[in-house]
Residue frames as a rotation matrix with the C-alpha (Angstrom) as fourth column:
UNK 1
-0.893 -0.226 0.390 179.12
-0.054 0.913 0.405 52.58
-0.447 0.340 -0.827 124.52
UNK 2
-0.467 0.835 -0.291 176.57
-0.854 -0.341 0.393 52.23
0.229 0.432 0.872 121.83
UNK 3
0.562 0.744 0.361 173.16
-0.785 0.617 -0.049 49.63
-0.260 -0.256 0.931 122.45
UNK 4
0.715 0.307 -0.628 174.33
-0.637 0.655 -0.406 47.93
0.287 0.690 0.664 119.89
UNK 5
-0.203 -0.979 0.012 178.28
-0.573 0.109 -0.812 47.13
0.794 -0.171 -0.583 121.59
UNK 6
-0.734 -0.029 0.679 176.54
-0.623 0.428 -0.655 46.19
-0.272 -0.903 -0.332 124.91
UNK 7
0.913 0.408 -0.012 173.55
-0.380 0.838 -0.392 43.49
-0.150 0.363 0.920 123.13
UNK 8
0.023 -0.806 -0.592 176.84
-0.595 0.465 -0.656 42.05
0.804 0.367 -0.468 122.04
UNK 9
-0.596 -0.410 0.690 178.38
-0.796 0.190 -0.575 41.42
0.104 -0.892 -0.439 125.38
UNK 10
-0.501 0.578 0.644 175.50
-0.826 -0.098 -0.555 40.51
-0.258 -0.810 0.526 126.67
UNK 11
0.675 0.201 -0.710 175.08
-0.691 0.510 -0.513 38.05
0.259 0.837 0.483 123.88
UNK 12
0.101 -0.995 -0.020 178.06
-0.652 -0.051 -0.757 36.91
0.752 0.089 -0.654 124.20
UNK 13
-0.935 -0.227 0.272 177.77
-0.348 0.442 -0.827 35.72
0.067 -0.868 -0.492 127.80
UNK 14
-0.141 0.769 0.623 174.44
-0.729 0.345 -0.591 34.01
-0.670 -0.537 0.512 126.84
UNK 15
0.606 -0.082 -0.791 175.13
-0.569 0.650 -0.504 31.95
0.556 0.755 0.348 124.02
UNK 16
0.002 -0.794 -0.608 177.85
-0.233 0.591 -0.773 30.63
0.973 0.143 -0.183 126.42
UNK 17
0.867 0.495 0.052 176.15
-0.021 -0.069 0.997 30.86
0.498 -0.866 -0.050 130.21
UNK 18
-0.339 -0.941 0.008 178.74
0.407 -0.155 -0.900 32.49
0.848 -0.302 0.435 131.34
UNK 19
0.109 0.261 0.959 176.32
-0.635 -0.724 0.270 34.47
0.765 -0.638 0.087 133.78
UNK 20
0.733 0.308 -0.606 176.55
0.079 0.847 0.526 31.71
0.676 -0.434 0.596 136.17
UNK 21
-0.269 -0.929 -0.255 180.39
0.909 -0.157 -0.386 32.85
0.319 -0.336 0.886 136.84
UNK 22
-0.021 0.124 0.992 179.15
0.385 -0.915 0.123 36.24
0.923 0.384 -0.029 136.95
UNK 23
0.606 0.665 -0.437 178.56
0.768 -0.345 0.540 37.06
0.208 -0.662 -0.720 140.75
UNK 24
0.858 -0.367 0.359 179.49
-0.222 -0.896 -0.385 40.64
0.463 0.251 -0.850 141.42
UNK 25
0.194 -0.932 0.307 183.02
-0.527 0.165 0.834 39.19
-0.828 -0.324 -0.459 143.36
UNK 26
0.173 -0.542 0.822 184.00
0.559 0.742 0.371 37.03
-0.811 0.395 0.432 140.48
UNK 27
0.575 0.467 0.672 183.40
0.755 -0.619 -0.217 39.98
0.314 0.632 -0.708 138.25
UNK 28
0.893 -0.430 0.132 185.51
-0.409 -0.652 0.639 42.50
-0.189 -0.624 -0.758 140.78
UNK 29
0.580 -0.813 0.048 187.82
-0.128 -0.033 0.991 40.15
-0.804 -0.581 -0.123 140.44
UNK 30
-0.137 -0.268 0.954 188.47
0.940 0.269 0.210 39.69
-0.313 0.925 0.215 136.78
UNK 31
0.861 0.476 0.177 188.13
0.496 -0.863 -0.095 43.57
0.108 0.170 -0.980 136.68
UNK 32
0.624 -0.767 0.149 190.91
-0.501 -0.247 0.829 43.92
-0.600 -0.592 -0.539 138.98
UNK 33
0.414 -0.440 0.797 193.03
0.514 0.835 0.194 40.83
-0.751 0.329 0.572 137.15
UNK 34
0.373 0.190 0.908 192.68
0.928 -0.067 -0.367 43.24
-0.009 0.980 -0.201 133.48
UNK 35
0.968 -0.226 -0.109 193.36
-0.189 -0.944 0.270 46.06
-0.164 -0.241 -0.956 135.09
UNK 36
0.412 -0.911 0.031 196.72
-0.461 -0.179 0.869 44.85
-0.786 -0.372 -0.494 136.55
UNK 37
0.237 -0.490 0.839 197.59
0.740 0.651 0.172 43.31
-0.630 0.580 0.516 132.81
UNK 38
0.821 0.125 0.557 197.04
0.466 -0.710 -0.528 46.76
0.329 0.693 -0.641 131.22
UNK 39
0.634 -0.773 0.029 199.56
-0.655 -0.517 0.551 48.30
-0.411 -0.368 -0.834 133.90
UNK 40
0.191 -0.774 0.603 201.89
0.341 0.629 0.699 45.36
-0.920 0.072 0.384 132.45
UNK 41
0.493 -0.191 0.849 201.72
0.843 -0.136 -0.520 46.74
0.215 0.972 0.094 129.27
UNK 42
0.590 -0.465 0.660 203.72
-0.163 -0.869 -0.467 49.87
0.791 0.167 -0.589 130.94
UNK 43
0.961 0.006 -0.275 205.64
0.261 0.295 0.919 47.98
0.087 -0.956 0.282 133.16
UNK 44
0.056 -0.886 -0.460 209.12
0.776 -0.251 0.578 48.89
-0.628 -0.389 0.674 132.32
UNK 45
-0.881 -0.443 0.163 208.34
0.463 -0.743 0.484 52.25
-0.093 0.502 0.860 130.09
UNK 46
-0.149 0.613 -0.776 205.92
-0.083 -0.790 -0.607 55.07
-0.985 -0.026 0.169 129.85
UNK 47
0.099 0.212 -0.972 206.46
-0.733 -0.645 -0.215 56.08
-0.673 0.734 0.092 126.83
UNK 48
-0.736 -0.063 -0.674 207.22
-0.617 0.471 0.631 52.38
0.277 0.880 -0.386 124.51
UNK 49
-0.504 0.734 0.455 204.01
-0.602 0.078 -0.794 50.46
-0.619 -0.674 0.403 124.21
UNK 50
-0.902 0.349 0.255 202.29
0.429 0.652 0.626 48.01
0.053 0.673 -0.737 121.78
UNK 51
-0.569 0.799 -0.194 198.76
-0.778 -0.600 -0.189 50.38
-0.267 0.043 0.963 121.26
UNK 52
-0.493 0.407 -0.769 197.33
-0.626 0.448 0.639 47.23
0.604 0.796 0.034 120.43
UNK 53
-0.250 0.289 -0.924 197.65
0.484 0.864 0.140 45.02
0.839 -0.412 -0.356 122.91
UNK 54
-0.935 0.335 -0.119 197.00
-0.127 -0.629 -0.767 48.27
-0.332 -0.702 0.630 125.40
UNK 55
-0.722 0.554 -0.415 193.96
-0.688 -0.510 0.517 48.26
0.074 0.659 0.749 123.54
UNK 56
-0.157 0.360 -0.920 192.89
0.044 0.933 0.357 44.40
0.987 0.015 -0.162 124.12
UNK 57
-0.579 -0.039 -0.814 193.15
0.553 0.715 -0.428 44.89
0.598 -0.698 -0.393 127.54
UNK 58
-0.931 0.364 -0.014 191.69
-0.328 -0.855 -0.402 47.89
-0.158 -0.370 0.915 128.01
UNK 59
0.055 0.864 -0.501 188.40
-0.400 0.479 0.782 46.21
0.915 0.157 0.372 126.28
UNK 60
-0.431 0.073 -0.900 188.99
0.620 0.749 -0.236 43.21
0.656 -0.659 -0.367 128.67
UNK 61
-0.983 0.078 -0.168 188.56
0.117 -0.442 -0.889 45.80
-0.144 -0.893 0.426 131.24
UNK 62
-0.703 0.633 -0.325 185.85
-0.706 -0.678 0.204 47.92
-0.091 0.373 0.923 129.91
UNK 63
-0.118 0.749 -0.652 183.59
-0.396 0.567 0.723 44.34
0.911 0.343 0.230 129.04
UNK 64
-0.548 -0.243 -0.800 184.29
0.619 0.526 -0.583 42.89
0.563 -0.815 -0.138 132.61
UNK 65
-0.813 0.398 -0.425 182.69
0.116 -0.604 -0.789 46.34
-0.570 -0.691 0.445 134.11
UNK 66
-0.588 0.767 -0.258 179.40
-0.797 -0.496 0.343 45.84
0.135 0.408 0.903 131.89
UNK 67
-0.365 0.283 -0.887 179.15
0.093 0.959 0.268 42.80
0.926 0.015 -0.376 132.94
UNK 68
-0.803 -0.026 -0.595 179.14
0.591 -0.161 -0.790 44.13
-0.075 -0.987 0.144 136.65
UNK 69
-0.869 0.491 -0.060 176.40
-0.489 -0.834 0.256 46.66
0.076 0.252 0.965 135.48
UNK 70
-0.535 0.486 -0.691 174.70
-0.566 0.401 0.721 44.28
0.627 0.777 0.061 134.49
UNK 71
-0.545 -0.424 -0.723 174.88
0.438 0.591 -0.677 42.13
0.714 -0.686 -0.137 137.41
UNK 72
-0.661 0.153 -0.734 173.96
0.750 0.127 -0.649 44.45
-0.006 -0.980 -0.199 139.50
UNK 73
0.142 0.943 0.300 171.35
0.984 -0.166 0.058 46.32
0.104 0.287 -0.952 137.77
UNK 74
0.206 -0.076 -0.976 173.11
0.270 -0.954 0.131 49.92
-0.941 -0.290 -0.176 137.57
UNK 75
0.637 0.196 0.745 173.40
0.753 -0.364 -0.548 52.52
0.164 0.910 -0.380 134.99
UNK 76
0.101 -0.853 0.512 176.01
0.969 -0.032 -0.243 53.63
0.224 0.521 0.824 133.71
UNK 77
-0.577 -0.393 0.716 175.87
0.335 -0.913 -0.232 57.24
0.745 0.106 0.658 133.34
UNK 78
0.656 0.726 0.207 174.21
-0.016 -0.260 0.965 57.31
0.754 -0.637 -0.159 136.81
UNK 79
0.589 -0.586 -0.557 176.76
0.721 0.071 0.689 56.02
-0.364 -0.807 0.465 138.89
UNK 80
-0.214 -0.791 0.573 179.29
0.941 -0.324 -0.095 58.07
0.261 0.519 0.814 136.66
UNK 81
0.252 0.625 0.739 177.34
0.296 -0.776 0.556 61.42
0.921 0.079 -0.381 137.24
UNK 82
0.845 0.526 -0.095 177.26
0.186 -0.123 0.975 60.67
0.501 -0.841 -0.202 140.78
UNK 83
0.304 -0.772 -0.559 180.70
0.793 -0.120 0.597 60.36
-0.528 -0.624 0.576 141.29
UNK 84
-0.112 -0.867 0.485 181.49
0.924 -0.270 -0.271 63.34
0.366 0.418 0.832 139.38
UNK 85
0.488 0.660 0.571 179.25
-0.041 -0.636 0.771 65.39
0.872 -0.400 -0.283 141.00
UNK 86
0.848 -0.442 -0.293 181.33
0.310 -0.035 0.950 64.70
-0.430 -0.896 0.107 144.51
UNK 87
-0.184 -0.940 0.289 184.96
0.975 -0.212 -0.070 65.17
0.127 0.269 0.955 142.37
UNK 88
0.059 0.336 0.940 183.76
0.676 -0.706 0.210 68.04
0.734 0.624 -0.268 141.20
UNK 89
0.810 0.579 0.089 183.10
0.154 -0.358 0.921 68.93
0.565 -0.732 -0.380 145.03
UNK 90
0.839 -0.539 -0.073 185.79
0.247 0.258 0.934 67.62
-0.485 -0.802 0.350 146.43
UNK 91
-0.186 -0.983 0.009 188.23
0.609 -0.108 0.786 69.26
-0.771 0.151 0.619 143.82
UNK 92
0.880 0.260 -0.397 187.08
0.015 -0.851 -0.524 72.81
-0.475 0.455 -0.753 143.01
UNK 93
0.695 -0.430 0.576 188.86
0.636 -0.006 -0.772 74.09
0.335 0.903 0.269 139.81
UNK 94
0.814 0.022 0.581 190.04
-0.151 -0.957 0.248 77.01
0.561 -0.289 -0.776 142.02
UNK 95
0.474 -0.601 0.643 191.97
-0.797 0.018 0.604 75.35
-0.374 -0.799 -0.470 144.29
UNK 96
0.142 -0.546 0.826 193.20
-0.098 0.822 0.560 72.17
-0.985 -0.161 0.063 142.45
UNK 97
0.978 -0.159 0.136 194.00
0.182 0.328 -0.927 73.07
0.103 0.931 0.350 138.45
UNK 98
0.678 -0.733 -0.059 197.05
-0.482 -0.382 -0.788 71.97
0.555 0.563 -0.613 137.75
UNK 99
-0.339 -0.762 0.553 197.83
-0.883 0.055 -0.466 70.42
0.325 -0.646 -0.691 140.92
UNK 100
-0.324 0.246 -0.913 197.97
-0.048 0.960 0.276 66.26
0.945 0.133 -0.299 141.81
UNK 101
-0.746 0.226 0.626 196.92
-0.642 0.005 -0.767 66.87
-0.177 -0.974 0.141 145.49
UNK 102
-0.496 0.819 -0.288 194.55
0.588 0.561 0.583 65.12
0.639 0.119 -0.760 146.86
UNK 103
0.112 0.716 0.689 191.41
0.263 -0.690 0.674 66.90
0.958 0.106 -0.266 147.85
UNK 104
0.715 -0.162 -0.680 192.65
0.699 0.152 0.699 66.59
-0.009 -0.975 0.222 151.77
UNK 105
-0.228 -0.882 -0.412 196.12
0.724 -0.437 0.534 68.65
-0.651 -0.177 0.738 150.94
UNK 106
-0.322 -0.134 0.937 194.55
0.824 -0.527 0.208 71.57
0.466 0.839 0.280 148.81
């Protein structure tokens, strides 16, 4: 996400003191809320979709979890790192391309 995308947001929810609503559970939950509207957008088909409105909610999502960043004073491509750095561990290439196991059944 460029600077400029997150000053938005971040705009955004100060022009309108939204941070007030912000506390990292109200935030978890309106994370969770967007999520489970994207999965409506494939609720009765894989494969027919509206790429748009996937698209609106997928933001929704995606602005709801900078807001949590925010919130709670983490960086991005830190926490990300970290957890790939355990996948990575916990699902060598050797033992798990190709296959949906989970790292327990490989």
């Amino acid at each position: 996400m460029t600077q400029e995308t997150i000053d938005r947001i971040r705009k955004m929810t100060i022009d309108r003191d939204w941070d007030q609503f912000h506390s990292p559970a109200n935030l978890a939950k309106s994370i969770s809320i967007e999520a489970n509207e994207l999965l409506e957008c494939f609720q009765w088909s894989d494969d027919d979709y509206d790429i748009n409105h996937v698209k609106e909610e997928l933001a929704d999502v995606i602005v709801y979890c900078r807001n949590m960043l925010d919130k709670l004073g983490l960086d991005e491509d830190e926490i990300v790192n970290a957890k790939m750095d355990k996948n990575e561990a916990k699902y060598p290439v050797e033992k798990s391309k190709g296959s949906n196991k989970k790292y327990t059944e490989l």
